[in-house]
N, C-alpha and C positions, 0 to 999 in steps of 0.2 A: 504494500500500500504506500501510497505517497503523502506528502503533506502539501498545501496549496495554500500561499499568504490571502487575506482576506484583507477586509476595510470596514470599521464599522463607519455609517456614514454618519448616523447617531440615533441618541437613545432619549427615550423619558418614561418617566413612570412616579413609583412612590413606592417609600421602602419603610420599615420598623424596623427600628435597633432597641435590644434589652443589654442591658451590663449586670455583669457578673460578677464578683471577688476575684481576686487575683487580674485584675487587667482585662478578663475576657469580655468578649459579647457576639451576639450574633446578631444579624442584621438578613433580614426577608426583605424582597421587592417585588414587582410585578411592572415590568418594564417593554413597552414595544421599542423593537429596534429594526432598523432596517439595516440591511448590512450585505458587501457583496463580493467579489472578483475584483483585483485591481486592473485599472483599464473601466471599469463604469458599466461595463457590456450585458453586467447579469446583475440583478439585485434580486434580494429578499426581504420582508417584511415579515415580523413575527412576535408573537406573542414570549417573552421569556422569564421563567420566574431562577431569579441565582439564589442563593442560602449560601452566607460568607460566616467564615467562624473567622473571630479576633482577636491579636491580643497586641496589646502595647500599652508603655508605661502610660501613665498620667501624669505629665510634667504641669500641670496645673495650668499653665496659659496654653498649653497645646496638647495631642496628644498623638505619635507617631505608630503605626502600627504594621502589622503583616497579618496576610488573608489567604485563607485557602476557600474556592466558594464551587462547589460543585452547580448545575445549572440545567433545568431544562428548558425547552420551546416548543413553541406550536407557530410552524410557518401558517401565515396566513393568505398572502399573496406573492407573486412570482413576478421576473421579468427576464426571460429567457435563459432561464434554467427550469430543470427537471427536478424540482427537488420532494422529499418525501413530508408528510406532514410533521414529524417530530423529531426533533435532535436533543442530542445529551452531548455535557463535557464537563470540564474540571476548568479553572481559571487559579492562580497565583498572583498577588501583589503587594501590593501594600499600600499608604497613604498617609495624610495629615488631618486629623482634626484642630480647627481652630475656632474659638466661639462656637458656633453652630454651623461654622461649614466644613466639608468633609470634601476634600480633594483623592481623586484614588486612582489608580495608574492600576491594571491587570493584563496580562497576557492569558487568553484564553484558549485552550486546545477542544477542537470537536472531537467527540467518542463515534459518534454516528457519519457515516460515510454524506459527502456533500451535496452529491445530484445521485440520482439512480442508476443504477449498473456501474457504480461506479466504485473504487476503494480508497478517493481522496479524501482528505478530512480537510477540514478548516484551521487556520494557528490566526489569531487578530487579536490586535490589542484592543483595549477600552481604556478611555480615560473621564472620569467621571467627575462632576462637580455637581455637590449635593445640602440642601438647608437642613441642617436637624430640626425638627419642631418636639419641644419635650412634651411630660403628659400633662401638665398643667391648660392645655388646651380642653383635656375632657375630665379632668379630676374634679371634682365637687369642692370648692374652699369651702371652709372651717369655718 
């Protein structure tokens, strides 16, 4: 099987992060992305939900971390590719928290072969810029 660079062209959605003791957290999203072949020639459009597990200190004004985030999709529309309806993969990275924003750089590798009949997979980065909103938005004050 081979590997084929990709491009995410870009992403949005909305994600929940809990924290954990020791540094950790995990972070859920639901994110359409569209994303294709370099060169423009094929894209995709898809439904994708990633699950990132986290850990990094807490340096109080910031906090810098590394992510492993396994990921699945549901293509939803096509543009000259053959592709299947559902993909799997694993991604790596890491990122910055600042305030309430969350900067995040990943490389992510497909599990599921690209288009049909075929054994290439996908390798693309993602780089992400995200608002935290805490739970005080839905918590009942006192």
């Amino acid at each position: 099987g081979g590997k084929m660079p990709a491009s995410t062209d870009y992403h949005l959605g909305a994600s929940a992060q809990y924290q954990f003791p020791l540094n950790f957290s995990v972070q859920g999203s639901l994110l359409w992305q569209v994303r294709g072949l370099y060169g423009g020639c094929s894209k995709v459009g898809s439904l994708e939900i990633p699950f990132s597990a986290q850990w990094g200190p807490d340096l109080l004004a910031f906090r810098p971390y590394v992510e492993v985030t396994p990921f699945v999709g549901f293509n939803i529309w096509r543009k000259n590719m053959d592709v299947g309806a559902f993909y799997a993969g694993v991604g790596l990275g890491g990122g910055l928290e600042i305030w309430k924003l969350q900067l995040s750089c990943r490389y992510n590798w497909d599990l599921c072969p690209a288009a049909r009949g075929t054994d290439i997979r996908l390798g693309y980065t993602t780089l992400t810029l995200a608002f935290l909103f805490d739970d005080s938005l839905w918590k009942k004050k006192k």
